[in-house]
PDB file of N, CA, C and O in Angstrom, chain B, residues numbered from 101:
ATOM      1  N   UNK B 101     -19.971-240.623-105.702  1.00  0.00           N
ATOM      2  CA  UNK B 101     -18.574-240.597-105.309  1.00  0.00           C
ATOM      3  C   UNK B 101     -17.830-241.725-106.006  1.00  0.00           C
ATOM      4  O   UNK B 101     -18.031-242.939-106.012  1.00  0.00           O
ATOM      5  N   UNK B 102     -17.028-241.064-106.515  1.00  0.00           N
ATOM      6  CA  UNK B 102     -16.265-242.448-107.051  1.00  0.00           C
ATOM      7  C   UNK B 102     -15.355-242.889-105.998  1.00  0.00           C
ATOM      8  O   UNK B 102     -15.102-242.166-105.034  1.00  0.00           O
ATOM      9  N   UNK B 103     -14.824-244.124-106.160  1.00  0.00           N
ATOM     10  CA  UNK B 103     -13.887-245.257-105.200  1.00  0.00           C
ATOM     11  C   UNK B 103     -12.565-245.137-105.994  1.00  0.00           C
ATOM     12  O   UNK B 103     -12.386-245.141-107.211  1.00  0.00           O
ATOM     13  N   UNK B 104     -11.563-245.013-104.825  1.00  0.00           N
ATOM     14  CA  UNK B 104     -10.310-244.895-105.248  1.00  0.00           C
ATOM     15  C   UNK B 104      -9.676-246.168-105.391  1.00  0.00           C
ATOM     16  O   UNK B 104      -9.348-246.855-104.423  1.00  0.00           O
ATOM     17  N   UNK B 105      -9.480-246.532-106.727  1.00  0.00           N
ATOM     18  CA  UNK B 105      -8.945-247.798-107.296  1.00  0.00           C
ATOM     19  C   UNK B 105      -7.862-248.190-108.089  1.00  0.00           C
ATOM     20  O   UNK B 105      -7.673-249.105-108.890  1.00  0.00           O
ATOM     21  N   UNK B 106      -7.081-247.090-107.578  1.00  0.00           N
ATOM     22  CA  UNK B 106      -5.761-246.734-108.409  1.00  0.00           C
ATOM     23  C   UNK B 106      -5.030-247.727-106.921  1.00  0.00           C
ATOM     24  O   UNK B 106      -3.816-247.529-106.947  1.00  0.00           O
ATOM     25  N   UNK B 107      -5.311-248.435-106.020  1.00  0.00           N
ATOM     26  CA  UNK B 107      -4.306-249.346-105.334  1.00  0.00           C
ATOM     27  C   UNK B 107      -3.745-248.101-104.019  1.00  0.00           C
ATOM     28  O   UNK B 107      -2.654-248.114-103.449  1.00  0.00           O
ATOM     29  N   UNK B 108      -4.870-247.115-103.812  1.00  0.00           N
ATOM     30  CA  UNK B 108      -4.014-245.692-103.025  1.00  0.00           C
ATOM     31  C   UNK B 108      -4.474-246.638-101.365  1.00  0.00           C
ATOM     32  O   UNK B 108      -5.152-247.655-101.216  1.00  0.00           O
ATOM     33  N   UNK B 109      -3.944-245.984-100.604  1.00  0.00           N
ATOM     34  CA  UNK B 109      -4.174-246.360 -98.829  1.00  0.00           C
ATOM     35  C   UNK B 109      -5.970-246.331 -98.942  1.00  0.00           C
ATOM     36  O   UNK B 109      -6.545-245.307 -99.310  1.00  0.00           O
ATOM     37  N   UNK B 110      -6.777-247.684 -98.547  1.00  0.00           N
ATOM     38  CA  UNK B 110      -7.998-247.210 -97.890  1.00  0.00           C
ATOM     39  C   UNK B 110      -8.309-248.243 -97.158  1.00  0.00           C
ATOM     40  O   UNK B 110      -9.232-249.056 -97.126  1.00  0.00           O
ATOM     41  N   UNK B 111      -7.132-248.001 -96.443  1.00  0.00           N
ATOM     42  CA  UNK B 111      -7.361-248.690 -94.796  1.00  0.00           C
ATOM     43  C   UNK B 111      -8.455-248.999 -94.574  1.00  0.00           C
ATOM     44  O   UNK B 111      -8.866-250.159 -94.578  1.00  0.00           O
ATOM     45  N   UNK B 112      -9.432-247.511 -94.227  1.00  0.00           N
ATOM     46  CA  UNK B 112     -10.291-247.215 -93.294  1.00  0.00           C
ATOM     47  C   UNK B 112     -11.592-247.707 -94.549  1.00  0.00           C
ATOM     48  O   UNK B 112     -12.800-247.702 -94.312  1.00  0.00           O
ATOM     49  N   UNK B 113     -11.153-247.979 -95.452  1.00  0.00           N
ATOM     50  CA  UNK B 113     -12.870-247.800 -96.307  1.00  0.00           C
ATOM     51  C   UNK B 113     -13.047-246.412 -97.029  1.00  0.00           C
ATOM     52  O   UNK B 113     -13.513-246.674 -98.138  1.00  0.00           O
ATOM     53  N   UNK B 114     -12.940-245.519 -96.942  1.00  0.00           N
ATOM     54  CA  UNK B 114     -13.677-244.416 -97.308  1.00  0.00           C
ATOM     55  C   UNK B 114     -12.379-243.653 -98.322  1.00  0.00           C
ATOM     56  O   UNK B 114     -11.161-243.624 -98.145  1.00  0.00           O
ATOM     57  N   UNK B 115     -13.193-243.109 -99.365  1.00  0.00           N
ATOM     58  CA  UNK B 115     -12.376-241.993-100.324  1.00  0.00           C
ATOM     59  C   UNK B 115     -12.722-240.698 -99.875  1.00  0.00           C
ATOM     60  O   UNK B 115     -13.836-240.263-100.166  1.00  0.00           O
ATOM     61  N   UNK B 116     -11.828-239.926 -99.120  1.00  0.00           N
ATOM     62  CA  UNK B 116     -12.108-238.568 -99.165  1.00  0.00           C
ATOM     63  C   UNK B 116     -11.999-237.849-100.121  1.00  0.00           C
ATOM     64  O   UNK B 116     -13.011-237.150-100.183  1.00  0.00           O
ATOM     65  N   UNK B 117     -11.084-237.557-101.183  1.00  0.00           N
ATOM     66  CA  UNK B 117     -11.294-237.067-102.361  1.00  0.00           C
ATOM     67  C   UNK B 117     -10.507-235.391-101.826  1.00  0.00           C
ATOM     68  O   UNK B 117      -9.877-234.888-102.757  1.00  0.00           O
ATOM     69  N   UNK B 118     -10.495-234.808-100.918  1.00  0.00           N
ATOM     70  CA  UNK B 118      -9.871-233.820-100.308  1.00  0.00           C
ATOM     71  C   UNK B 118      -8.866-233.356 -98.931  1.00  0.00           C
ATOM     72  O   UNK B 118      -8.985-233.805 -97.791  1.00  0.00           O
ATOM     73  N   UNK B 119      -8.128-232.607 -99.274  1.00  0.00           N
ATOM     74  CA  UNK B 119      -6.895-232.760 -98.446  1.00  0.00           C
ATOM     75  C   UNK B 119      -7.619-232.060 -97.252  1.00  0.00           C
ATOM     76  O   UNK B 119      -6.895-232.271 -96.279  1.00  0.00           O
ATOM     77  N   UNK B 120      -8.854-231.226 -96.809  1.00  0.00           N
ATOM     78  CA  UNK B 120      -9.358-230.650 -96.638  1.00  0.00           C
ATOM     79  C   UNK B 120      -9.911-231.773 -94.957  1.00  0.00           C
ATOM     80  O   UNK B 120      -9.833-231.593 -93.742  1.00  0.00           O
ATOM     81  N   UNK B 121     -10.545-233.102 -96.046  1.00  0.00           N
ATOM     82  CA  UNK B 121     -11.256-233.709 -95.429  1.00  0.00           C
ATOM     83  C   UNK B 121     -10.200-234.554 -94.188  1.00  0.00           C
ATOM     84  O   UNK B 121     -10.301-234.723 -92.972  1.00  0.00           O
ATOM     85  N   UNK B 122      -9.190-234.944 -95.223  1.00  0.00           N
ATOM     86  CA  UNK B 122      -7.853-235.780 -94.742  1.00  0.00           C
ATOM     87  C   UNK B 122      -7.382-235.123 -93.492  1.00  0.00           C
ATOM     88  O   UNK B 122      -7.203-235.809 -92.485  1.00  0.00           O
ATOM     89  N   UNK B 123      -7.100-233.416 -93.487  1.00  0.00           N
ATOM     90  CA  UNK B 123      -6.453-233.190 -92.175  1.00  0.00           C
ATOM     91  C   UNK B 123      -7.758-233.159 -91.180  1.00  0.00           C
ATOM     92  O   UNK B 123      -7.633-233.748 -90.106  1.00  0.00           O
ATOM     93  N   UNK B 124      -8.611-232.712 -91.381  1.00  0.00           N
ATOM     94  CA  UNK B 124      -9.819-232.638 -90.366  1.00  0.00           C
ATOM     95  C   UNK B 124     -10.214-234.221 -89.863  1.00  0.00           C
ATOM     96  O   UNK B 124     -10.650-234.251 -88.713  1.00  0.00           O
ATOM     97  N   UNK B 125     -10.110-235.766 -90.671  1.00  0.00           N
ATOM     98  CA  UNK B 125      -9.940-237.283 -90.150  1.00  0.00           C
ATOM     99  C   UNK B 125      -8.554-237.840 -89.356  1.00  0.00           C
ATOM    100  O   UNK B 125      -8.380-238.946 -88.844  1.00  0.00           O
ATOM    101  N   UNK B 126      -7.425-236.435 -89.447  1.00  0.00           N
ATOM    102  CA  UNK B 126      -6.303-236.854 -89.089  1.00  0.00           C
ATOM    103  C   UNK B 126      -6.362-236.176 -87.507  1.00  0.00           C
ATOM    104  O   UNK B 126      -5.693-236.636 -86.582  1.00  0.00           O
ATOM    105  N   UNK B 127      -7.247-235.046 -87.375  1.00  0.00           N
ATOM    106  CA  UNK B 127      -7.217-234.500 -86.076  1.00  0.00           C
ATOM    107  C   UNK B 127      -7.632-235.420 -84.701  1.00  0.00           C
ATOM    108  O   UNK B 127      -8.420-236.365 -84.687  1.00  0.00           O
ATOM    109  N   UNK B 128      -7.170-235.084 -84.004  1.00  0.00           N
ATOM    110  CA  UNK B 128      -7.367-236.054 -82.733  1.00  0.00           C
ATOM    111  C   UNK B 128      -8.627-235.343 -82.028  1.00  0.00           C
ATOM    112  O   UNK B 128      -8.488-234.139 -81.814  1.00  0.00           O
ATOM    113  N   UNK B 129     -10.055-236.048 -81.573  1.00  0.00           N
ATOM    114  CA  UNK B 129     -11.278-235.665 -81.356  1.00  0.00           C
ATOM    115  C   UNK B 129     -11.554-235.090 -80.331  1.00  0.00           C
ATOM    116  O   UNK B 129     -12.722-235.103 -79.941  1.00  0.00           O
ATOM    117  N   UNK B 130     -10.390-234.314 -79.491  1.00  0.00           N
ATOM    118  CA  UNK B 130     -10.656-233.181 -78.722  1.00  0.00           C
ATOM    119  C   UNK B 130     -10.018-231.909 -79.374  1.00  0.00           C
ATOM    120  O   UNK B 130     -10.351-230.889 -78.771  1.00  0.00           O
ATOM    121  N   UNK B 131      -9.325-231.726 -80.271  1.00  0.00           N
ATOM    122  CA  UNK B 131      -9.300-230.502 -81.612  1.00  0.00           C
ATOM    123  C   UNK B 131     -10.144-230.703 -81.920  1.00  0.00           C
ATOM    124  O   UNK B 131     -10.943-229.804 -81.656  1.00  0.00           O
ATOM    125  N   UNK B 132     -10.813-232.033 -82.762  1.00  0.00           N
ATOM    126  CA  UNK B 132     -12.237-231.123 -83.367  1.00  0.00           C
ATOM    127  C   UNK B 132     -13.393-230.493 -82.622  1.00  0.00           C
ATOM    128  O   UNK B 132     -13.924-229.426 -82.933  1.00  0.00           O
ATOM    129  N   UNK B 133     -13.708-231.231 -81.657  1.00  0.00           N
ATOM    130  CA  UNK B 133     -14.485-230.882 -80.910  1.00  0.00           C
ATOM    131  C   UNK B 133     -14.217-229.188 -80.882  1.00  0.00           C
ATOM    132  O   UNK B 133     -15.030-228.385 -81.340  1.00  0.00           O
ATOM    133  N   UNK B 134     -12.832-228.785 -80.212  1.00  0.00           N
ATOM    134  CA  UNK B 134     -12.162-227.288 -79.975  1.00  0.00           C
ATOM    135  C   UNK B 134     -12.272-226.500 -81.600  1.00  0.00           C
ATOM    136  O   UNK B 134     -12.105-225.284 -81.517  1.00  0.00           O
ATOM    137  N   UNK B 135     -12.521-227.013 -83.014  1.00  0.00           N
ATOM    138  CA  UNK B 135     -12.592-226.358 -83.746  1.00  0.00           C
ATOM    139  C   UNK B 135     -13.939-225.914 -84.253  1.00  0.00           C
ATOM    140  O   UNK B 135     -14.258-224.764 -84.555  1.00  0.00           O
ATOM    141  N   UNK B 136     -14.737-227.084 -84.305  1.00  0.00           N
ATOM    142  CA  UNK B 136     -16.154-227.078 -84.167  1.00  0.00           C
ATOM    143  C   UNK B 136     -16.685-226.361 -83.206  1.00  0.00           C
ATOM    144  O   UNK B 136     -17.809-225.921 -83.448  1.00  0.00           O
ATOM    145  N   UNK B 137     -16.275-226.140 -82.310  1.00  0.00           N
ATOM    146  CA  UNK B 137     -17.035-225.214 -81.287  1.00  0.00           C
ATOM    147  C   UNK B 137     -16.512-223.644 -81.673  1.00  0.00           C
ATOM    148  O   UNK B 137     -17.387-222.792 -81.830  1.00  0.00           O
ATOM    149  N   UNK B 138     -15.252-223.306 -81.807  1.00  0.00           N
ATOM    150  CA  UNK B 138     -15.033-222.254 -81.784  1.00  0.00           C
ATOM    151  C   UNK B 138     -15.823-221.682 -83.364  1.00  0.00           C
ATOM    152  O   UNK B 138     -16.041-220.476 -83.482  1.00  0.00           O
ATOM    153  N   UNK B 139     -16.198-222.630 -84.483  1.00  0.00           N
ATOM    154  CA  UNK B 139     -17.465-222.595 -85.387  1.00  0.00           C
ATOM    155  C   UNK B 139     -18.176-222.006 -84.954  1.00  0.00           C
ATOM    156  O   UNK B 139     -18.322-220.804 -85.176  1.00  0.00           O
ATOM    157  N   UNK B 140     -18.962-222.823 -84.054  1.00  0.00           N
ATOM    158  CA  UNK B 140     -19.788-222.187 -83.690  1.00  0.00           C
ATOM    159  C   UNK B 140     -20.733-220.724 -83.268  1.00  0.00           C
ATOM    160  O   UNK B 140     -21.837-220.203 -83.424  1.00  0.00           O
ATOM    161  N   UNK B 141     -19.240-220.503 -82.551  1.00  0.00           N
ATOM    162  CA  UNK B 141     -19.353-219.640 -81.971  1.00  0.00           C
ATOM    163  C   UNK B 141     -18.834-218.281 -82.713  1.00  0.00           C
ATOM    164  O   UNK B 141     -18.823-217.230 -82.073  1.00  0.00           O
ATOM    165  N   UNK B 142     -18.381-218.319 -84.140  1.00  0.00           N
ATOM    166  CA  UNK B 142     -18.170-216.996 -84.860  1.00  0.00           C
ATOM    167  C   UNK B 142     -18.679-216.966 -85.446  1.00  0.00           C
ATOM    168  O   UNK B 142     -18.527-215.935 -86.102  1.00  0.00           O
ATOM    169  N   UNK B 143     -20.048-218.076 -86.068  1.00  0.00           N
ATOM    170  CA  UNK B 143     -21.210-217.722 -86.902  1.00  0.00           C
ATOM    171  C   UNK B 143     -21.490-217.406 -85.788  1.00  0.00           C
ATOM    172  O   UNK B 143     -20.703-216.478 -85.603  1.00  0.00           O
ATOM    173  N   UNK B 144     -22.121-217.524 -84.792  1.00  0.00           N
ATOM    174  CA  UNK B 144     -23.389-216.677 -83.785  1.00  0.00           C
ATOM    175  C   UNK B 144     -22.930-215.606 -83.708  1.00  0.00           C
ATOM    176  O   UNK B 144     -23.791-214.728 -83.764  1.00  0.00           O
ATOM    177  N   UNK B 145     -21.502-215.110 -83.555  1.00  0.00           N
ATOM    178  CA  UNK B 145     -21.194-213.671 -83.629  1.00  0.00           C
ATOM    179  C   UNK B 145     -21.944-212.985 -85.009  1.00  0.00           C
ATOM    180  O   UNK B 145     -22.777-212.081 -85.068  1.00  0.00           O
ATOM    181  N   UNK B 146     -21.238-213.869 -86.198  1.00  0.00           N
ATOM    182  CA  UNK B 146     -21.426-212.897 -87.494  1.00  0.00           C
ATOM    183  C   UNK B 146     -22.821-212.828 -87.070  1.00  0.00           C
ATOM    184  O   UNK B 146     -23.157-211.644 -87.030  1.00  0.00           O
ATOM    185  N   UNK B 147     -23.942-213.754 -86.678  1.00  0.00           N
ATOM    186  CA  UNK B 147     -25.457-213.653 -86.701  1.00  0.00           C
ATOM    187  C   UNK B 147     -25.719-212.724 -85.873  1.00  0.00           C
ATOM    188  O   UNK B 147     -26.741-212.079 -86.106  1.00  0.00           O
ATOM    189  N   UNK B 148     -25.121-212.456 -84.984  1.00  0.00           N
ATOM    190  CA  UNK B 148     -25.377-211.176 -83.729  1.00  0.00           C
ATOM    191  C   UNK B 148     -24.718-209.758 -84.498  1.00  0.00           C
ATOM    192  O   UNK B 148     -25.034-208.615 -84.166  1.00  0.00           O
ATOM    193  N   UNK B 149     -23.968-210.017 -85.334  1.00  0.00           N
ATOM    194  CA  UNK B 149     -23.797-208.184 -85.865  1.00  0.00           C
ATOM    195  C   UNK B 149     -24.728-207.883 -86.940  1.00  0.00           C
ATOM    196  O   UNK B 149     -25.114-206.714 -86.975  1.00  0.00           O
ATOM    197  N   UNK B 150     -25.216-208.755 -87.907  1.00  0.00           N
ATOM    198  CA  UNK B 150     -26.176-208.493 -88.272  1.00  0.00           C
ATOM    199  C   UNK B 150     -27.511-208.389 -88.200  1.00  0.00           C
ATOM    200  O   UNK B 150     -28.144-207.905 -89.138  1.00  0.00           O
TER     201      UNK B 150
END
């Protein structure tokens, strides 16, 4: 991984490298929890129709 050294925000330490990663560190940890679970639970579906 490269380190972001262009002078960008790293408050926290860490380069995410994706906007992907950024909104999912920006969510407050009872959404993720609620997104991660509902994960969960539509792979076990897809795994139950096949």
């Amino acid at each position: 991984m490269a380190s972001n050294g262009d002078g960008g925000e790293s408050s926290e330490g860490r380069a995410t490298g994706t906007a992907v990663v950024d909104r999912w560190t920006a969510l407050d940890r009872g959404w993720q929890a609620l997104a991660l679970g509902l994960g969960i639970v539509a792979v076990h579906l897809v795994g139950q129709a096949l």
